[in-house]
C-alpha positions as CSV (number, residue, x, y, z in Angstrom):
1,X,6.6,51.8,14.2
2,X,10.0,50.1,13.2
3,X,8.9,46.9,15.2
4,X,5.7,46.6,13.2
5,X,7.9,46.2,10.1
6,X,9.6,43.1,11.6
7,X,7.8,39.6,10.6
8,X,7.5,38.0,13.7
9,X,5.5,40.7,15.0
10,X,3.4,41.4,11.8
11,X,2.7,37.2,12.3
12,X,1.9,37.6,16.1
13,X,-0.4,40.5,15.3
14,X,-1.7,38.0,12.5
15,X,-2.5,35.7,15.6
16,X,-4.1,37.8,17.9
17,X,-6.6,39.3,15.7
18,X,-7.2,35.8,14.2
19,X,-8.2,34.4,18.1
20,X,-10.1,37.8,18.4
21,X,-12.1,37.2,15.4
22,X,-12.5,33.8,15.8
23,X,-13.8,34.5,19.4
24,X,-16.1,37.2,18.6
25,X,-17.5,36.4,15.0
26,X,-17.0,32.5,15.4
27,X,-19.4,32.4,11.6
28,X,-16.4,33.6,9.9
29,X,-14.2,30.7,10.6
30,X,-15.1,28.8,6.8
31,X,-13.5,32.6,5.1
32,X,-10.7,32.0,7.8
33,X,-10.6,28.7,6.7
34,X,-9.8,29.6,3.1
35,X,-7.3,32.2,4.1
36,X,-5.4,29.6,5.7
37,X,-5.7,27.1,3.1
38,X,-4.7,29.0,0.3
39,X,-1.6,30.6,1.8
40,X,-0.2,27.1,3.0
41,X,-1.3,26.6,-0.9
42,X,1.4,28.9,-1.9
43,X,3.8,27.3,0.3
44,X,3.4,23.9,-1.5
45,X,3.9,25.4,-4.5
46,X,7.3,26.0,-4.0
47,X,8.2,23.1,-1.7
48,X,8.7,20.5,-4.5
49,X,10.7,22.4,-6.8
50,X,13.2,24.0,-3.4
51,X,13.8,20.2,-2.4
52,X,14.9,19.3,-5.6
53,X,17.0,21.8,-7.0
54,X,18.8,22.6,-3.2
55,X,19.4,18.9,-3.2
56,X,20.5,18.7,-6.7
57,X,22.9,22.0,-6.4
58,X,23.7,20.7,-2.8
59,X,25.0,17.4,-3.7
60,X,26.3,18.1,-7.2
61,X,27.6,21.3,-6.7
62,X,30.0,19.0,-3.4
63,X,30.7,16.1,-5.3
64,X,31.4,14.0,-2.3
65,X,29.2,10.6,-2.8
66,X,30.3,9.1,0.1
67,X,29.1,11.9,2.5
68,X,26.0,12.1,1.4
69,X,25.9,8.9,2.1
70,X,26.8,9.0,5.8
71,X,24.2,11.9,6.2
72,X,22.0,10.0,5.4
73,X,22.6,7.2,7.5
74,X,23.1,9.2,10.5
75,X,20.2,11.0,9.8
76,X,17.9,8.1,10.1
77,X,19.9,6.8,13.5
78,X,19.5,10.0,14.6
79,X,15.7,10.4,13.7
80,X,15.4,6.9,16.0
81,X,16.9,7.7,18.4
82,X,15.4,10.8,19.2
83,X,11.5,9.7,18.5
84,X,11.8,6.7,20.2
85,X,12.8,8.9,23.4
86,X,9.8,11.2,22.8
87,X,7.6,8.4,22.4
88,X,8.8,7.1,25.5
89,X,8.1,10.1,27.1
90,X,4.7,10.1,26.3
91,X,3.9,6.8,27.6
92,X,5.5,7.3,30.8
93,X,4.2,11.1,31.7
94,X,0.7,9.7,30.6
95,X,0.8,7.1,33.3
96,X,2.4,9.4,35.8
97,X,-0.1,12.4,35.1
98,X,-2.9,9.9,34.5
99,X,-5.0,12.5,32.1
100,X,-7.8,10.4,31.3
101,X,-8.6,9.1,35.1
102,X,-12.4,10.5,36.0
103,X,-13.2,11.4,32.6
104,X,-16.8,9.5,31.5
105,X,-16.7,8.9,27.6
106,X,-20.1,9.6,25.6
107,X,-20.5,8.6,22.4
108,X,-20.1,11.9,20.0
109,X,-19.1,12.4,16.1
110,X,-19.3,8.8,15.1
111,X,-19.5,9.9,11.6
112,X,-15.9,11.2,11.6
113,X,-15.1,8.4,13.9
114,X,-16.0,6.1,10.8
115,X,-14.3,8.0,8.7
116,X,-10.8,8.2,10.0
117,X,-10.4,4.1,10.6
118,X,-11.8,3.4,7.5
119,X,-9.1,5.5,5.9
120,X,-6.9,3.2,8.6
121,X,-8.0,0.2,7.9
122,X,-6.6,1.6,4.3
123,X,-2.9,1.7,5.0
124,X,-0.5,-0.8,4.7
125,X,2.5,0.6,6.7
126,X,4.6,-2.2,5.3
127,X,3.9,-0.4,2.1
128,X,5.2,2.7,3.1
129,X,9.2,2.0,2.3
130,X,7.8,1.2,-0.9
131,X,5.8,4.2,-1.7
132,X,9.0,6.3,-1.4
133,X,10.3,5.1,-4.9
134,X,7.9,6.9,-7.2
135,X,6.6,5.2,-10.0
136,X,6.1,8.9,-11.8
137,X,8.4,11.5,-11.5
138,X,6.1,13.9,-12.6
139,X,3.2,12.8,-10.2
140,X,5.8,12.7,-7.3
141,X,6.1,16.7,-8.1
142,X,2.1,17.3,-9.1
143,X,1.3,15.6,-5.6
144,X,4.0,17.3,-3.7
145,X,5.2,13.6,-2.4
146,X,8.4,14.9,-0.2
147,X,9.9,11.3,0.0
148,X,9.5,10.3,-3.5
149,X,10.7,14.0,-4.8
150,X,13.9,13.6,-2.1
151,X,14.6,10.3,-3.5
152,X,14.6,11.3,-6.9
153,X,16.7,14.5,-6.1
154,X,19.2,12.4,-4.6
155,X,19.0,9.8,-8.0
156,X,19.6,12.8,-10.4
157,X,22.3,14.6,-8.4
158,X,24.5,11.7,-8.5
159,X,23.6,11.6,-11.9
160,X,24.5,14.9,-12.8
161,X,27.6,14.5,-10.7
162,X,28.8,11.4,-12.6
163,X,28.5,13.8,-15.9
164,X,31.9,15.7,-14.5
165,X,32.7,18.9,-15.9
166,X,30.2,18.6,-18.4
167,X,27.6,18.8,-15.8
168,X,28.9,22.4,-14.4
169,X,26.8,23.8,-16.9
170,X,23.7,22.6,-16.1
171,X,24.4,22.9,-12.7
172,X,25.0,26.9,-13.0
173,X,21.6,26.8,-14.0
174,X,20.2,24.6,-11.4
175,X,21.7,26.8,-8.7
176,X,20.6,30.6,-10.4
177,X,16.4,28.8,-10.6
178,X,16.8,28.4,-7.0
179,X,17.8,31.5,-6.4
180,X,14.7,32.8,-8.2
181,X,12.4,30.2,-6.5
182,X,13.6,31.7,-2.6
183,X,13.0,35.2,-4.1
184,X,9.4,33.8,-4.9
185,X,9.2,32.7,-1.5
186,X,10.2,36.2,0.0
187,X,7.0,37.4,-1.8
188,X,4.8,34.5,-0.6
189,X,6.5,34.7,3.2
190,X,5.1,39.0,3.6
191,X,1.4,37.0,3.5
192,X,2.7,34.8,6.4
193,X,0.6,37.1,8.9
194,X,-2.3,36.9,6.6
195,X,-2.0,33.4,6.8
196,X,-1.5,33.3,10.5
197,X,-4.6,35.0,10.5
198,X,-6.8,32.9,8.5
199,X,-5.5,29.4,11.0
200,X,-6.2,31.1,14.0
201,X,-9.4,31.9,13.2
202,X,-10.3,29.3,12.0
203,X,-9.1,27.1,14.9
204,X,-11.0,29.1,17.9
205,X,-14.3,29.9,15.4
206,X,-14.8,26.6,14.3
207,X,-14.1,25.2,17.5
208,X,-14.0,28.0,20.2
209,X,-13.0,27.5,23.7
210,X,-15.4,25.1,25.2
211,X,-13.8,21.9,24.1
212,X,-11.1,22.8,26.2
213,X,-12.8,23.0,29.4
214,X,-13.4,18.5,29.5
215,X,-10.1,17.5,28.3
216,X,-7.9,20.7,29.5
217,X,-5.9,18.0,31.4
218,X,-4.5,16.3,28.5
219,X,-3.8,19.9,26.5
220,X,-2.1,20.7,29.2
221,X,0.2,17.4,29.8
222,X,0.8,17.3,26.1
223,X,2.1,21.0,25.5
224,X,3.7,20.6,29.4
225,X,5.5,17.1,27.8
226,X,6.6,19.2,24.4
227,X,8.3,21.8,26.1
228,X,10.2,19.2,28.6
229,X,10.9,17.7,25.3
230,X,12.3,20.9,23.6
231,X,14.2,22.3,26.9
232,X,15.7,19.3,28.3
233,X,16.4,16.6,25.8
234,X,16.7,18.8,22.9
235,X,18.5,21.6,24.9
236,X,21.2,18.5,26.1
237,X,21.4,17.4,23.0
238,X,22.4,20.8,21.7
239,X,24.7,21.1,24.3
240,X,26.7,18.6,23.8
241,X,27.4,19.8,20.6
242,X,28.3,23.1,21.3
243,X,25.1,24.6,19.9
244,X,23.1,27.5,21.9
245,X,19.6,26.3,21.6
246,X,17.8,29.8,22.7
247,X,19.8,31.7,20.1
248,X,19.1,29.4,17.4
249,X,15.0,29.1,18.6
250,X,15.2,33.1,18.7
251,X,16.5,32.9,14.9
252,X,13.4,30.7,13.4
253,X,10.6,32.9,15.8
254,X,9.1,34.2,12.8
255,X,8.7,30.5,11.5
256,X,7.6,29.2,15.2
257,X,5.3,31.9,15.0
258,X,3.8,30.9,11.2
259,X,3.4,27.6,12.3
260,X,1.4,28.2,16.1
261,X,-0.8,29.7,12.9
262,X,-1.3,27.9,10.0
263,X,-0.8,24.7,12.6
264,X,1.3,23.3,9.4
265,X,5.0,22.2,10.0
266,X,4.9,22.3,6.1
267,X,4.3,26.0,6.0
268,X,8.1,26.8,6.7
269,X,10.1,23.9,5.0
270,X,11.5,26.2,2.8
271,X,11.6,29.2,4.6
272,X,14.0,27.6,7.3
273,X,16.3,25.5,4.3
274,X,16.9,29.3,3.1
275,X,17.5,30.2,6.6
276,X,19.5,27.4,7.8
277,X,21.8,27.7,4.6
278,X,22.0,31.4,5.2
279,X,23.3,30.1,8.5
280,X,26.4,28.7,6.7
281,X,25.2,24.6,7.2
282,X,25.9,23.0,3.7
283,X,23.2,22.9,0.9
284,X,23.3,19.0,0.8
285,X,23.1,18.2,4.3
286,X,20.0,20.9,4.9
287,X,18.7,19.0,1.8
288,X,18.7,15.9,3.2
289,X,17.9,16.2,6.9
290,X,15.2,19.0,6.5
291,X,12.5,17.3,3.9
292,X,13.7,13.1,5.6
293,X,13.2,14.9,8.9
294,X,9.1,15.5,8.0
295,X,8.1,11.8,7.3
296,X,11.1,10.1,9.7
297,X,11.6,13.0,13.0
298,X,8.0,13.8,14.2
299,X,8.9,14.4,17.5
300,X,5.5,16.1,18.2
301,X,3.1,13.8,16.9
302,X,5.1,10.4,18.3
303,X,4.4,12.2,21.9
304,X,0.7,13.3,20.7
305,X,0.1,8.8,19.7
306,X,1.8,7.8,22.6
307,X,-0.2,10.0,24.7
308,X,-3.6,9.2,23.3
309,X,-3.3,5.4,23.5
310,X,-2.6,5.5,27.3
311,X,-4.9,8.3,27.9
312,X,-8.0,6.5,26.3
313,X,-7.0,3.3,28.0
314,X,-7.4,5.4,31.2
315,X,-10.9,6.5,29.6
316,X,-12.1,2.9,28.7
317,X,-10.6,1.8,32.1
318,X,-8.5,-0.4,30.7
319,X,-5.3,-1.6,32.5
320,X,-2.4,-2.0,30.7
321,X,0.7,-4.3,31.1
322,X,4.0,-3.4,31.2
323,X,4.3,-6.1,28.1
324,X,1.4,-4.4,26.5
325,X,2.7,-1.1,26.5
326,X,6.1,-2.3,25.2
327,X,4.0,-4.0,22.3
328,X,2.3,0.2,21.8
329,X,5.6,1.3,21.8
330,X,6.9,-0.8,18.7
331,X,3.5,-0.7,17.4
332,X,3.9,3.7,16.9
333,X,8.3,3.1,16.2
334,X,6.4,1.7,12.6
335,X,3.0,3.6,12.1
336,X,4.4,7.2,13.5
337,X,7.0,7.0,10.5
338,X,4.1,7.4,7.9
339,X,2.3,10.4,9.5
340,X,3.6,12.6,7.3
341,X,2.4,11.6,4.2
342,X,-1.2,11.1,5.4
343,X,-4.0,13.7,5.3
344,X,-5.3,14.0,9.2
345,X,-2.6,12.2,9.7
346,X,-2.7,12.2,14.0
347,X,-6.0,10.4,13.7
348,X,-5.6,8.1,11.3
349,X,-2.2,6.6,12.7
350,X,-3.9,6.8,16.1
351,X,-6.7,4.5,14.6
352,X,-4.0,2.2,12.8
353,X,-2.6,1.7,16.0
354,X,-5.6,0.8,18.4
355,X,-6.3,-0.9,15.6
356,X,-3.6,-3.3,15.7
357,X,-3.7,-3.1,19.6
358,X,-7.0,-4.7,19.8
359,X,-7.3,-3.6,23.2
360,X,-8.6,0.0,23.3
361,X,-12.1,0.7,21.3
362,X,-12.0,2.8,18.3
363,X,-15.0,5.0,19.3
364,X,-12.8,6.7,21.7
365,X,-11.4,8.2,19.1
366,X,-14.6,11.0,19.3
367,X,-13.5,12.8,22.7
368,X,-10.0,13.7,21.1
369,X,-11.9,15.7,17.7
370,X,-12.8,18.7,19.9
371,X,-9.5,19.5,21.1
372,X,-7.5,17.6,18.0
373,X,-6.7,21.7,16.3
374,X,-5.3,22.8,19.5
375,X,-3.1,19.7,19.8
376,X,-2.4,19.9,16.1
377,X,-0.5,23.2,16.8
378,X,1.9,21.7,19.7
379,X,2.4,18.9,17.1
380,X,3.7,20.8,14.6
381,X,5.7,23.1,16.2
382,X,7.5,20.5,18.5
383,X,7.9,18.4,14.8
384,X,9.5,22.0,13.3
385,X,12.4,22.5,16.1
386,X,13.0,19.1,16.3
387,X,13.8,19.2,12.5
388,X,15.6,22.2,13.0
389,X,17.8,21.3,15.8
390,X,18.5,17.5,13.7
391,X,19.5,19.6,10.4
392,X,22.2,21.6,13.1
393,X,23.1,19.0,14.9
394,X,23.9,16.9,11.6
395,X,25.5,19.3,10.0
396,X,28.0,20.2,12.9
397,X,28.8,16.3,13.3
398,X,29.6,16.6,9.2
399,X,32.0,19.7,9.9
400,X,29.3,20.6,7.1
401,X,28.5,23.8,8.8
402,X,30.5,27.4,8.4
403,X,30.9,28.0,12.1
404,X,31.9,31.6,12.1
405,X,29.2,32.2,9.8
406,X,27.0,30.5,11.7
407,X,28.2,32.6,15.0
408,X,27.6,35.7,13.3
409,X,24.1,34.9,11.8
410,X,23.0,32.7,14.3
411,X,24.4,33.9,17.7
412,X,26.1,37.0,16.9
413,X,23.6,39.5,17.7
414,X,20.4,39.9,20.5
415,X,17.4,37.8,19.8
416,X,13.6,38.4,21.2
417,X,14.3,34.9,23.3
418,X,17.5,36.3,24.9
């Protein structure tokens, strides 16, 4: 009875019975879909507000300018680096594996088709960089626009920071709101296997297993590249820094677990900034890496683009050159950067960049809507460790990290993935 008081296993219960459900009674996946929907609701309530004021008492509470500097410049070279590796890893297990070869494409859900390269045809990527200065701050919160509320964070902690001992103040006040804001979050986190519930579902009742049987191939080659992805790049990365990359996965299970059910990334932003801080790795850098990390470090979905554009090329039949898949590859470096901040985002980057290919048709975009949910879920929880690991791995570089609280909390004691 002790173990069903535990929150990873109240969340995988949450999951079980939501595939159960969603198998059985697959007419109650719009009330699953609500569920779902209004519990990621709650989350992005507090998101906003956590990003500021941990970035604000992070930064302020340091002082050191120049530091926050460097984390943030190392940040984005890290965030390169690393999704420019997964992306080429996508192209080059999608030629290997060849998931698409034999599969005959029929023209299906046109309609959504339509609908997802008109919103393409939309976006101006070189407008992105732009977009992250907001022209409201107040909108920037209203909309939940992690960039712009980031960037002002940042703006009005070296404000408050040039302000001195005058700003102490202010700043005591700043860091006792946060505390109340986490304690909200305590409360909203005991619905997580509610929530878990409501995603799962949703996903199998809306729609169920029989999508999975035509392109099981490519499910399979994606979540088989993600956890080659996680356990060997990730895991040497970690390595060489001294950091024990089961122990740490076993202490966010709970989160890994939220997210395989809400299929959000966004779900547990400020569940693992708490965590991570708890952890002993400084308020600023977590504040920086964590929230930069969801528009600049989607590890996941880079693998997911890369992935699709060779797979429907195999579909289509259509060869392409070493040259051309270079040109793909510096083609998704730009538009995977914006996924973030874009509703449905997997499909509509994936249609910006056939798009801009002009090689592959955009009508192939219809086979990949049936099993687009199940992908979704690989996406985000590959995107969530990757962010993770990079807010660790950051933080120990900085020497911003309390490592004997960070043994203790992190590694100190047995976790379920031991």
């Amino acid at each position: 009875m002790k173990l069903l008081k535990v929150l990873y296993i109240q969340v995988l219960i949450g999951i079980v019975l939501g595939i159960v459900v969603g198998w059985l009674f697959p007419g109650f996946h719009e009330t699953a879909k609500l569920i779902s929907e209004t519990f990621i609701n709650m989350i992005k309530m507090v998101i906003a507000p956590v990003i500021f004021f941990t970035i604000v008492s992070g930064i302020a509470g340091a002082g050191n300018l120049k530091q926050v500097g460097r984390i943030g410049v190392k940040s984005l070279i890290y965030f390169e680096v690393i999704t420019t590796i997964a992306l080429i890893i996508g192209l080059v297990v999608a030629n290997v594996v060849k998931p698409g070869v034999g599969i005959t494409y029929t023209a299906t859900a046109s309609s959504k088709v339509q609908q997802y390269s008109e919103q393409a045809a939309a976006i101006h990527w070189g407008e992105f960089f732009a977009h992250i200065v907001p022209s409201n701050m107040f909108e920037a919160f209203a909309k939940g626009d992690m960039l712009q509320v980031l960037f002002f964070s940042v703006l009005f902690a070296i404000g408050l920071t040039m302000m001195g001992h005058q700003g102490k103040s202010l700043l005591h006040s700043f860091e006792k709101i946060n505390q109340v804001l986490f304690n909200v979050l305590k409360i909203i986190m005991k619905l997580s296997p509610i929530g878990a519930f409501g995603g799962m579902a949703y996903t199998i009742g809306k729609f169920g297993f029989g999508s999975l049987a035509l392109l099981g191939k490519l499910l399979a080659t994606f979540y088989i590249t993600g956890i080659l992805f996680v356990f060997v790049l990730l895991y040497a990365v970690c390595k060489w820094y001294g950091i024990n990359l089961w122990r740490l996965l076993g202490y966010i299970k709970a989160e890994i677990l939220v997210v395989l059910g809400a299929s959000s990334s966004e779900a547990v932003l400020p569940s693992v900034m708490q965590k991570l801080t708890a952890a002993g790795c400084e308020k600023e850098v977590v504040g920086l890496v964590i929230p930069t990390g969801y528009s600049f470090n989607l590890d996941g979905t880079t693998i997911y683009l890369s992935m699709s554009v060779i797979f429907l090329a195999q579909v289509f039949n259509i060869p392409l050159s070493l040259g051309q898949q270079l040109t793909v590859l510096g083609i998704l470096l730009l538009t995977s950067k914006g996924a973030a901040g874009v509703t449905g985002s997997g499909f509509i980057v994936l249609a910006s960049t056939l798009t801009a290919l002009k090689v592959i048709p955009l009508e192939g975009l219809a086979l990949l809507i049936g099993v687009d949910r199940f992908m979704s879920e690989g996406r985000a929880i590959i995107n969530f460790i990757g962010n993770t690991v990079a807010a660790v791995i950051i933080a120990k570089s900085e020497n911003a990290i309390d490592w004997p609280t960070y043994k203790r909390v992190v590694e100190g004691k047995p976790h379920l993935l031991d």
